[in-house]
PLY file of the C-alpha trace (Angstrom):
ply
format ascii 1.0
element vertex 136
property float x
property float y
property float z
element edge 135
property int vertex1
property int vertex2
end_header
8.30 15.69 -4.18
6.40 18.13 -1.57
3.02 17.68 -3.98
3.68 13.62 -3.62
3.74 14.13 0.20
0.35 16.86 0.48
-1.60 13.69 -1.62
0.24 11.02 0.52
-0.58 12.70 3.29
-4.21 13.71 2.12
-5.09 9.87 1.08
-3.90 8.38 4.48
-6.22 10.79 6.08
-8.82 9.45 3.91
-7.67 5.54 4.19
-6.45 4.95 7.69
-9.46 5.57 8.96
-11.07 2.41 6.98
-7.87 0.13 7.52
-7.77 1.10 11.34
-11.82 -0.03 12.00
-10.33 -3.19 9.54
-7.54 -3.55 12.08
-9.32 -3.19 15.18
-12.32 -5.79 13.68
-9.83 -8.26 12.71
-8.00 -8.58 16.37
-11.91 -8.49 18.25
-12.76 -11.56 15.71
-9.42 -13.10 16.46
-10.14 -12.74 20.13
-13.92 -13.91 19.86
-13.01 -17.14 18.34
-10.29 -18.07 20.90
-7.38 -15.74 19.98
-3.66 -16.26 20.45
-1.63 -16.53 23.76
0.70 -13.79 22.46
-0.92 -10.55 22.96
1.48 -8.86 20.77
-0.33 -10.67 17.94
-3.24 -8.10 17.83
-1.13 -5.12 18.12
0.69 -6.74 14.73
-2.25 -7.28 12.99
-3.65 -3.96 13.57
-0.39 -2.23 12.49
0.31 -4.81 9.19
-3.05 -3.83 8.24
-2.16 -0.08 8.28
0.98 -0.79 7.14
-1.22 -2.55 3.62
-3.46 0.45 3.44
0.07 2.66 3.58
1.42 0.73 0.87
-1.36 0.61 -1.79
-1.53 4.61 -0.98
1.95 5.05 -2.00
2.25 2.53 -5.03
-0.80 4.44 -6.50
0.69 7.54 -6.18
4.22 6.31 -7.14
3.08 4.29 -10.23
1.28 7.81 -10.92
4.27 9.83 -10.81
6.55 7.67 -12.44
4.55 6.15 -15.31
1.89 8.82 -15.65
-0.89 6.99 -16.93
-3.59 9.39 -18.34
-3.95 11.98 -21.10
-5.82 15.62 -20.60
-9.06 13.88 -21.31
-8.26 11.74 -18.16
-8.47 8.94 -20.28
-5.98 5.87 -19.16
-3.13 5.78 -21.76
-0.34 3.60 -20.28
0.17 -0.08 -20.60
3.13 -0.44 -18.82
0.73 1.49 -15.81
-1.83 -1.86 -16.33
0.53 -3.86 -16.42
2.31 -2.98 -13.01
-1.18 -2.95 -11.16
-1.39 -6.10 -13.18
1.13 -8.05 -11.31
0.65 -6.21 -8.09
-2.04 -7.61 -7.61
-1.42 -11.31 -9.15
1.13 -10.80 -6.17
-0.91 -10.17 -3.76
-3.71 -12.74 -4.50
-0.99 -15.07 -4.45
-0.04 -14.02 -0.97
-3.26 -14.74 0.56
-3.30 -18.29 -0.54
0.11 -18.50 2.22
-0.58 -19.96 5.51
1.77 -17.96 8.14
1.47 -17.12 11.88
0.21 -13.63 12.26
3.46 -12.25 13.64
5.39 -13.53 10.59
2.61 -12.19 7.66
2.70 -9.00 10.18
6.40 -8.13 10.32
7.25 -9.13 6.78
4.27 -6.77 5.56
5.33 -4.00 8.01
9.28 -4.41 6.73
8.10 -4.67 3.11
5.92 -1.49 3.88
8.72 0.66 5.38
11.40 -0.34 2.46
9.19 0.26 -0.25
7.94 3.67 1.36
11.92 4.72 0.94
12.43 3.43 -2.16
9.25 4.51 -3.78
9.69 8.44 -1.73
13.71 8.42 -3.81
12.03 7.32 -6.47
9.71 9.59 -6.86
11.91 12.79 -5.87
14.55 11.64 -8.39
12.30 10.61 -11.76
8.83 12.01 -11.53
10.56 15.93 -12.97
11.86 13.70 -15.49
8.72 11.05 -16.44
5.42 13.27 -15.25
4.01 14.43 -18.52
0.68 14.50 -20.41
0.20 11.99 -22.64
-1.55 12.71 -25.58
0 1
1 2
2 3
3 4
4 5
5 6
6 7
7 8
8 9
9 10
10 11
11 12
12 13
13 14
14 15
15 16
16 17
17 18
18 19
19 20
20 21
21 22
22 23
23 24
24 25
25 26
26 27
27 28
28 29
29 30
30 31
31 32
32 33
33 34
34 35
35 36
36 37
37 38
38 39
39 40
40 41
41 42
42 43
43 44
44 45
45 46
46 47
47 48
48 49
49 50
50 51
51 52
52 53
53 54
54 55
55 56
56 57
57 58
58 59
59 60
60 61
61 62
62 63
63 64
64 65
65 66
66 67
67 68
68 69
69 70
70 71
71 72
72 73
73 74
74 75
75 76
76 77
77 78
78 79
79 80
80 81
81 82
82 83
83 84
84 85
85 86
86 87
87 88
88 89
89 90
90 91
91 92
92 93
93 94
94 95
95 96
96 97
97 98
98 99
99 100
100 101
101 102
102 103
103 104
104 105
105 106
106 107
107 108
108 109
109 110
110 111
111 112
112 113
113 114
114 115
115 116
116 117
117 118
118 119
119 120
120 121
121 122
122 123
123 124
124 125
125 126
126 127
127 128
128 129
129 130
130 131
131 132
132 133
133 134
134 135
């Protein structure tokens, strides 16, 4: 579990600062082209899009622990591992064809973020002694 939080923490280091420029650009265009009258808008945007960066981050590193994908040779061995990134992202393409107000998309995406950071950390601490092996 501590070696799950050092890379956690060691990838949000390296992706927030990405998602947080993504953030910040996405509010200035939504202001530019005539914005909202709810200023709380842009601070949910900004944090939803922090929130996705947080999530992909952690369901990397979960999938990782839990299904570990790759042999010694680094070569990718699972297909239950293809399949989950599979359908997360069939999910997620799906999402995008929604329509939703801003402060909808952002609190369901900061909610989902915050459950599945629980869930996936439990996870994680309880099954990765038990699943992380080398394949062979």
């Amino acid at each position: 579990m501590r070696l799950f939080q050092i890379r956690l923490r060691e990838i949000m280091k390296i992706n927030a600062v990405p998602a947080l420029v993504i953030g910040i650009g996405l509010a200035l265009i939504l202001f530019a082209t005539g914005g909202t009258d709810n200023p709380l808008n842009y601070v949910v945007l900004v944090v939803s899009i922090l929130c996705m960066s947080l999530f992909f981050s952690i369901h990397y590193l979960t999938i990782y622990y839990l299904l570990q994908p790759y042999n010694a040779g680094t070569e990718l061995k699972s297909g239950t591992y293809r399949i989950v990134l599979s359908v997360t992202y069939v999910i997620c393409f799906a999402l995008m064809r929604l329509r939703m107000p801003i402060m909808i998309f952002g609190i369901m995406t900061i909610v989902f973020c915050v459950l599945y950071s629980i869930v996936a950390s439990i996870l994680v601490y309880r099954l990765a002694p038990k699943t992380f092996r080398l394949r062979t």
